[in-house]
N, C-alpha and C positions, 0 to 999 in steps of 0.2 A: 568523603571521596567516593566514587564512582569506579567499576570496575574498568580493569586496565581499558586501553582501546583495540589492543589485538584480538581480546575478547569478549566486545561488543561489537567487533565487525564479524568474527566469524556464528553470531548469534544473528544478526542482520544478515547475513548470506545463507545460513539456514534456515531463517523464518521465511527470508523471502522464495527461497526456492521451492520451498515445501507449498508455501501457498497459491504458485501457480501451476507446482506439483498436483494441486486439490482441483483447482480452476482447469485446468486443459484434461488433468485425468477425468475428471466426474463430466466433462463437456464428451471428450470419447465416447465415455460410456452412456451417456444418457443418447449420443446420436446412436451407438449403437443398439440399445436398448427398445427406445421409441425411433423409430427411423422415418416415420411419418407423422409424427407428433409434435412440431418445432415448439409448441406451447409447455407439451410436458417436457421435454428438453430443459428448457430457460428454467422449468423449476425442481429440475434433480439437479442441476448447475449448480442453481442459486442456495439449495437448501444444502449440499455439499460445503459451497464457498464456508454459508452463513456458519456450520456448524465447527470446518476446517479452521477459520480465522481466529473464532474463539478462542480454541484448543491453543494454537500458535502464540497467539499473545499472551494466553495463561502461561507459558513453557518460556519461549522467550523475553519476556517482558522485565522480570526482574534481573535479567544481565544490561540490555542494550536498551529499554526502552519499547522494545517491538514496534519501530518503525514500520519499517517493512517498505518504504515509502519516502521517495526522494522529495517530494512536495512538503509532505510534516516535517523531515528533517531541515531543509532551509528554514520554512516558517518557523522551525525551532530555533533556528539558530537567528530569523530577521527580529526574533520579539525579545530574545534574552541579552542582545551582540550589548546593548549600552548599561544594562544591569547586572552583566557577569554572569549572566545562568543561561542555560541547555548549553546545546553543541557550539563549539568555536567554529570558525570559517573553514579551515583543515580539517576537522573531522566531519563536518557535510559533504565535502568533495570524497573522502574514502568512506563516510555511508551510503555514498548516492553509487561509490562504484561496487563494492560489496553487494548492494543491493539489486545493481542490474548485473551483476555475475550472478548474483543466486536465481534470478527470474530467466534468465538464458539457461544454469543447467536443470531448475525447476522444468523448463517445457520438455527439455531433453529427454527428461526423467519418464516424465510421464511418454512422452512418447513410446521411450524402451518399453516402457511396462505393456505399453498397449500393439506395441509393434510394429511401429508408425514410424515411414520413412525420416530418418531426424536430417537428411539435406535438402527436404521439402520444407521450403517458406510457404505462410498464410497466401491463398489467394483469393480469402473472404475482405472483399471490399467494404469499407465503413465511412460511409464519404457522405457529405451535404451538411449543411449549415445548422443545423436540427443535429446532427449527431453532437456536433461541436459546442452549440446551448447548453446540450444535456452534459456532457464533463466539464464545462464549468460549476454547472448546479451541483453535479454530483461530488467536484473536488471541493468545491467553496464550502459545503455540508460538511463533510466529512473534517476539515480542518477546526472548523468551528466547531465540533461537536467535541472533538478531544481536547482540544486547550479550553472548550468551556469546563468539562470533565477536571479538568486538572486544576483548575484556578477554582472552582469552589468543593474542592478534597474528595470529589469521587473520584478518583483513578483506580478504584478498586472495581466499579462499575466499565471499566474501559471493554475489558474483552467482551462481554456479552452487548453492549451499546453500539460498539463497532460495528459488531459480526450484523447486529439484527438491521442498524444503518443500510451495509452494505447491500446486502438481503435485500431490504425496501425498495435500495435503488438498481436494485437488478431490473426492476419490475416499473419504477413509477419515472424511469431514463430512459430514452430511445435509444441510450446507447448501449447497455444494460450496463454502468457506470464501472469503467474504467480506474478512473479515479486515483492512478498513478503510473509515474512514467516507465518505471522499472518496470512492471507488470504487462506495460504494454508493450514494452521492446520487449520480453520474456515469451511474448504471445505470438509474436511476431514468430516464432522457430514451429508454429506445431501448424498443419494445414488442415486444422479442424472445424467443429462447431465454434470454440472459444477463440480460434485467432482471428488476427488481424495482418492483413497487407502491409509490403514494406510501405508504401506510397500512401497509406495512411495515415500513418506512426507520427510524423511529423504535426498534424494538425490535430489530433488529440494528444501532446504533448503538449502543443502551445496552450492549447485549453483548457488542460489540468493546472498549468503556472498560472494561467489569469485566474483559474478558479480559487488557488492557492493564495491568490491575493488579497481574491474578493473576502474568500473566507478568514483571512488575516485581520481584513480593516473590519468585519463584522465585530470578531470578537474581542479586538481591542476597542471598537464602540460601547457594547455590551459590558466590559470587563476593564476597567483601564489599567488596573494593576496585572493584568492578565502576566505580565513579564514574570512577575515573581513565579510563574510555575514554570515556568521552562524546564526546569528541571525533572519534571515527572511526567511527562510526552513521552509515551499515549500511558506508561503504567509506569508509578513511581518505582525510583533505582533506591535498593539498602546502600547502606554504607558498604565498603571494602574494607579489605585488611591491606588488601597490597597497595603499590604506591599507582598512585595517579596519576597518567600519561596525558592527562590533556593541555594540550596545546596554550599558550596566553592571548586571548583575546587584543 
């Protein structure tokens, strides 16, 4: 059995707030730091993100999984729903809202810290056709990377694979990869280097689900038994002692 669900959602609202906690804090600080260097910027960001994610999923990962991310939680739940394993349909709707609670007081967070208007919305525009490519690529990557992880027993590999993923595609995305949707409604609250416009939010959301897709049908190409890992997305869960809250498929 798997730990209750009250407390793999408030493991999920912590991972995730922390890590856009890292994401909008280290975006501040690299604009303030290099203030004419947009290039060094994207890589005190990135090397932040890369090193912050790790840490995060090492920490939370043996409670909830370390989502952190509304896109792997469905795909968790679209690959396991017919063989009994990951998440049931109920608990994707209260990790995806856990998840966008924690990325809302993540930005907040860091705002205070840095002392940053927190009733000022993003008014860093992220718009055209080419941003939207790129969090396809970057979400379709990233889901196939973790159920490939998990379906041939590295999940122990999960935190430092992710981190260095995400890392790459800070750099090799025009978008500097997004790559989930909590993260980017989360982003939405800070009006810095790292956010993003309301009027945005919407078309890099659709783009992270199609890329959630694509990276779906990859890796059940690749993998056809992939279902049977559901269960250990993105970092395997021990057993509990207490009783088991989830829901019946």
């Amino acid at each position: 059995m798997t730990a209750p669900l009250h407390r793999r959602l408030v493991a999920e609202l912590l991972g995730t707030a922390l890590l856009v906690a890292v994401v909008v804090g280290s975006g501040i600080a690299a604009q303030q730091l290099s203030p004419d260097d947009v290039g060094l910027q994207l890589l005190e960001n990135s090397t932040a993100t890369v090193l912050g994610l790790t840490v995060l999923i090492l920490l939370f990962g043996p409670v909830s999984g370390a989502h952190f991310n509304p896109v792997v939680s469905a795909a968790d739940w679209l690959l396991g729903r017919r063989s009994g394993t990951g998440l049931s349909g109920p608990e994707v709707g209260a990790y995806a809202v856990a998840q966008t609670a924690g990325a809302v007081l993540g930005a907040a967070l860091a705002n205070v810290m840095f002392a940053v208007d927190l009733t000022a919305l993003s008014t860093k525009e992220r718009t055209g056709s080419h941003l939207l490519v790129a969090e396809v690529v970057a979400t379709a990557g990233l889901v196939a990377l973790v159920f490939a992880l998990a379906r041939t027993g590295r999940g122990a590999l999960s935190a430092p694979a992710v981190g260095a993923y995400i890392g790459a595609a800070y750099w090799f995305t025009a978008s500097t990869s997004f790559a989930n949707p909590a993260v980017t409604v989360g982003r939405m609250f800070s009006d810095t280097f790292a956010g993003i416009d309301p009027a945005s939010v919407p078309g890099f959301v659709g783009a992270q689900v199609v890329g959630g897709l694509v990276g779906l049908g990859l890796v059940r190409y690749l993998f056809p038994d992939v279902a049977a890992a559901a269960d250990d997305v993105i970092v395997p869960h021990p057993t509990d002692t207490s009783s088991d809250t989830r829901s019946p498929r």
